[in-house]
C-alpha positions as CSV (number, residue, x, y, z in Angstrom):
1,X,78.0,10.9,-45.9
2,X,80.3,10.2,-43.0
3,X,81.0,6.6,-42.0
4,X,81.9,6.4,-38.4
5,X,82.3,2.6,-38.9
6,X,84.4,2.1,-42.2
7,X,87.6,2.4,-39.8
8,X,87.4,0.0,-37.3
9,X,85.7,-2.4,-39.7
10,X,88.3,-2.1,-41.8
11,X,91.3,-2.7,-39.3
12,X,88.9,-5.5,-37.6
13,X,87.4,-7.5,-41.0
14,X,89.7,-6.1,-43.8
15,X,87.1,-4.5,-45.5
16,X,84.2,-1.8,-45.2
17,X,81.5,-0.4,-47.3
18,X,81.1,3.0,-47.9
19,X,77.9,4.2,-49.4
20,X,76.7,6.9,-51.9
21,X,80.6,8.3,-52.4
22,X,79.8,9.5,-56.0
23,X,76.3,11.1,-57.3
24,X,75.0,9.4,-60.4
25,X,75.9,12.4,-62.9
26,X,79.3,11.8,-61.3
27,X,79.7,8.2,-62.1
28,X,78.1,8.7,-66.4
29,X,81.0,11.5,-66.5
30,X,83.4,8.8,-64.9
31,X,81.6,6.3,-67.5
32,X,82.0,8.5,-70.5
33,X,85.4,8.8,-70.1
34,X,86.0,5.0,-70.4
35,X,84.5,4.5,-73.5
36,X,86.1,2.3,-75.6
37,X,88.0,0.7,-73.2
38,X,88.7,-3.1,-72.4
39,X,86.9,-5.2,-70.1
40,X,89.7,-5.4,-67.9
41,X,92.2,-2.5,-69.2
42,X,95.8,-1.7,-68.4
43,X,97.3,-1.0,-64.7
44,X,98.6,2.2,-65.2
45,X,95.3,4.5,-65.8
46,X,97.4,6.8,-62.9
47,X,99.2,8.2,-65.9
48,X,96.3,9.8,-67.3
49,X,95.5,12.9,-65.7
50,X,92.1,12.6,-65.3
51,X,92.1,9.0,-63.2
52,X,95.1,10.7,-61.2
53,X,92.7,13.5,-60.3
54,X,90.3,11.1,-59.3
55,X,93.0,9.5,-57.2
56,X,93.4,13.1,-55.2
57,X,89.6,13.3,-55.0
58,X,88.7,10.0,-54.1
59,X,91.5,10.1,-51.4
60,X,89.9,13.5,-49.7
61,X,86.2,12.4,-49.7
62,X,86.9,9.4,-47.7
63,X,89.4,10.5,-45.5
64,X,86.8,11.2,-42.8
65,X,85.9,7.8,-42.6
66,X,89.4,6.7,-43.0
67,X,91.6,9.3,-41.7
68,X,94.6,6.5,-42.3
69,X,94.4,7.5,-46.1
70,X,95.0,11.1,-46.2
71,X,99.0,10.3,-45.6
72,X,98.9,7.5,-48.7
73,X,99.5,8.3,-52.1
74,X,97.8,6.8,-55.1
75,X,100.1,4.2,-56.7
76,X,97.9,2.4,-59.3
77,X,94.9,2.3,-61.1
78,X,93.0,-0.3,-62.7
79,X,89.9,-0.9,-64.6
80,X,87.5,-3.8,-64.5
81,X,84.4,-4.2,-66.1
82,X,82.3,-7.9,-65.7
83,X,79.8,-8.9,-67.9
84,X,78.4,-12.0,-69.7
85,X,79.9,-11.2,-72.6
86,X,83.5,-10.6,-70.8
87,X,83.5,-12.5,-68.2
88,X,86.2,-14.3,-66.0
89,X,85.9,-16.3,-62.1
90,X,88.5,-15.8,-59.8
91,X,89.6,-17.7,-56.8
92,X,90.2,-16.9,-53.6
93,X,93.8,-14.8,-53.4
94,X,95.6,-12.0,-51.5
95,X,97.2,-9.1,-54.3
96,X,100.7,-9.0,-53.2
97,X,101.9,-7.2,-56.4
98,X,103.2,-3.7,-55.9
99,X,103.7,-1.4,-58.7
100,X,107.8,-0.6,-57.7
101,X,111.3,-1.5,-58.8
102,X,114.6,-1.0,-57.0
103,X,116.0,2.3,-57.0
104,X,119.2,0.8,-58.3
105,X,119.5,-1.7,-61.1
106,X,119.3,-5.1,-59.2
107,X,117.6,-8.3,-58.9
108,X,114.8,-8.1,-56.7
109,X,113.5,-11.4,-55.5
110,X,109.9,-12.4,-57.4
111,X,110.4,-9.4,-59.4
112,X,108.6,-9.5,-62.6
113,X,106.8,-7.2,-65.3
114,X,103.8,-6.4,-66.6
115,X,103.0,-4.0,-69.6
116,X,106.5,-3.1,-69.2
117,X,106.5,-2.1,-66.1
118,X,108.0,-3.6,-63.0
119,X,106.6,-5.2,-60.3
120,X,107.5,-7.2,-57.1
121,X,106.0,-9.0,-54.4
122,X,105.6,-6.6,-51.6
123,X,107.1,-6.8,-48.5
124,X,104.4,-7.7,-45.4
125,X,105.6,-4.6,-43.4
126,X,104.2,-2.3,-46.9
127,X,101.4,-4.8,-47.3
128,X,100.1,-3.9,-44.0
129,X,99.6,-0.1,-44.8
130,X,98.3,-0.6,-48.1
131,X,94.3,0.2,-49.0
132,X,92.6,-0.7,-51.9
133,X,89.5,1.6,-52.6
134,X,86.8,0.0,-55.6
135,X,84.6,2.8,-57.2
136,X,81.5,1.0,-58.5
137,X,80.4,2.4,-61.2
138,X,77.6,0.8,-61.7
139,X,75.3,-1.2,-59.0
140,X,76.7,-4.8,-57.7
141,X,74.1,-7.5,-57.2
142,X,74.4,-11.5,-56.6
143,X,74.4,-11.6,-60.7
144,X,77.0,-10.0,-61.5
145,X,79.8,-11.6,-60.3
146,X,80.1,-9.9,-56.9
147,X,83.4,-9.8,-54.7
148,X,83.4,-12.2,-52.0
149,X,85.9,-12.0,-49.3
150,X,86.7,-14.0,-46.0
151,X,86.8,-11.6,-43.2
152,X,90.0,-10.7,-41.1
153,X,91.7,-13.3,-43.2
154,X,93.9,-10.3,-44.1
155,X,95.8,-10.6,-40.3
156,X,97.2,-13.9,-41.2
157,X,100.0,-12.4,-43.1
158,X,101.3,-13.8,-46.4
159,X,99.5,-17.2,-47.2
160,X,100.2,-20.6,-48.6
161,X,97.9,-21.9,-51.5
162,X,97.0,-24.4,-48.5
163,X,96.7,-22.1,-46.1
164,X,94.1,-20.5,-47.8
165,X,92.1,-23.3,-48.5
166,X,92.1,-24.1,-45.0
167,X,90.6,-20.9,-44.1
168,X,88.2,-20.8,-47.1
169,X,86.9,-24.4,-45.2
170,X,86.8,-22.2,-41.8
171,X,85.1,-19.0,-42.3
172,X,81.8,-17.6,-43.4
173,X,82.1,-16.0,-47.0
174,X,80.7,-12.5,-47.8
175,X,79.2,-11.2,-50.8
176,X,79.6,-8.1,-51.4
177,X,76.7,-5.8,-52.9
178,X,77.2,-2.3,-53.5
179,X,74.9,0.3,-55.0
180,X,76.6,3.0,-57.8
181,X,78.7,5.6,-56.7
182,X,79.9,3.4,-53.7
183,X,83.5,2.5,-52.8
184,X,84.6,-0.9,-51.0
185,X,87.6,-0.4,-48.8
186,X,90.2,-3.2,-48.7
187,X,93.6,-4.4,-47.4
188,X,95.2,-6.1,-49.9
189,X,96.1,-9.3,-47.8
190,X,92.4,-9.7,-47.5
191,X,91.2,-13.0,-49.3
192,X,89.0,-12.1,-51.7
193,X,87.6,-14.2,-55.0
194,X,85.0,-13.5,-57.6
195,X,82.5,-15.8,-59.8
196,X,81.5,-15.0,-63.2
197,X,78.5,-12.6,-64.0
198,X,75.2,-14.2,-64.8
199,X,73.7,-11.2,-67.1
200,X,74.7,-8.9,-69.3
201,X,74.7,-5.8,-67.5
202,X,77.9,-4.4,-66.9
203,X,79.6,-4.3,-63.3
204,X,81.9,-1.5,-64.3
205,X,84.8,-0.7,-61.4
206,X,87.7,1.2,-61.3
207,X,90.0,-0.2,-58.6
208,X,92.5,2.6,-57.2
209,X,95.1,1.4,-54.9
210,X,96.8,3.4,-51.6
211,X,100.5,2.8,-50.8
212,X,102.7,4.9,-48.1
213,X,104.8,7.4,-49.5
214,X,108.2,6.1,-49.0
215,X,109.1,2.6,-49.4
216,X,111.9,0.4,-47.6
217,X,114.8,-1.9,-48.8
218,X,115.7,0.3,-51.9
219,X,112.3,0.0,-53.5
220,X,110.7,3.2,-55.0
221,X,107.0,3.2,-56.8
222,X,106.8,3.4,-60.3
223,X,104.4,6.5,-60.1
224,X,102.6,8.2,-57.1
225,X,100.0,10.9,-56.4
């Protein structure tokens, strides 16, 4: 399905919805594959050849509706599922964190590491390029802990804990509901917050996220497809 609107909504509001991406029989193979995995599992599914495949194939079926995305690369890949029995709230927040280190051994300002691998706080000119895409793998409804964002809030640049109260206070909230096999399309500057699931079906997601190929002041990602 071709989405004339996903790109302007998504330069305009930070975020666009793009509907019936994946066929059911496509999302239980996606499903079986992550059985036995955590509720939320680790960052670097990428390294799996499978999830990076996905990456490649996720990136070409929506590059008609976002023709922005066929020159990023897949830099990270996470897995999320919500339910009442695993179960978290989250509050409004921008995802700064890039999966890169410095091409040279050096200390890079905020840097910091997670399942051994390093991360830093991403500089706003990288930010700016960047596109989260969520596959729901299963249906999204106002029970299950659904993302809510604050649209456009992502052109404010980088954002004080005040400053984003202050615009929590000033804008309309969205919910977010998706049907399976969807994709929501985000920047990652966009604020966005999620409360905790109120049944026990699962709200299963695998969150891929876009970067440019090259990246500036000596920084390099830690893998890319």
């Amino acid at each position: 399905m071709v989405h004339t609107e996903a790109e302007p909504m998504l330069q305009s509001d930070g975020y666009a919805i793009l509907t019936h991406c994946f066929a059911a029989t496509e999302c239980d193979r996606i499903v079986a594959s992550l059985s036995g995995m955590d509720a939320v599992s680790s960052r670097s599914l990428l390294e799996f050849q499978w999830r990076s495949e996905l990456a490649v194939e996720l990136r070409a079926r929506l590059s008609v509706a976002l023709p922005k995305l066929s020159k990023l690369r897949a830099v990270q890949c996470t897995f999320f599922n919500k339910h009442a029995a695993s179960n978290w709230f989250v509050a409004y927040h921008q995802d700064r964190s890039l999966p890169a280190s410095p091409v040279v051994s050096q200390t890079w300002p905020n840097q910091t590491c997670k399942e051994g691998m390093p991360f830093v706080l991403g500089p706003v000119t990288v930010l700016e390029q960047m596109v989260a895409l969520r596959l729901h793998l299963d249906g999204c409804s106002p029970a299950n802990g659904p993302l809510r964002v604050l649209p456009g809030s992502h052109r404010f640049g980088t954002l004080s804990r005040e400053r984003i109260e202050e615009i929590r206070e000033q804008t309309v909230q969205y919910e977010l509901f998706v049907e399976r096999g969807s994709v929501i399309a985000m920047r990652p500057q966009l604020l966005h917050a999620s409360s905790k699931s109120r049944t026990n079906r699962s709200r299963r997601v695998l969150h891929f996220l876009f970067g440019p190929v090259k990246l500036p002041e000596g920084l390099e990602w830690n893998r890319a497809v």
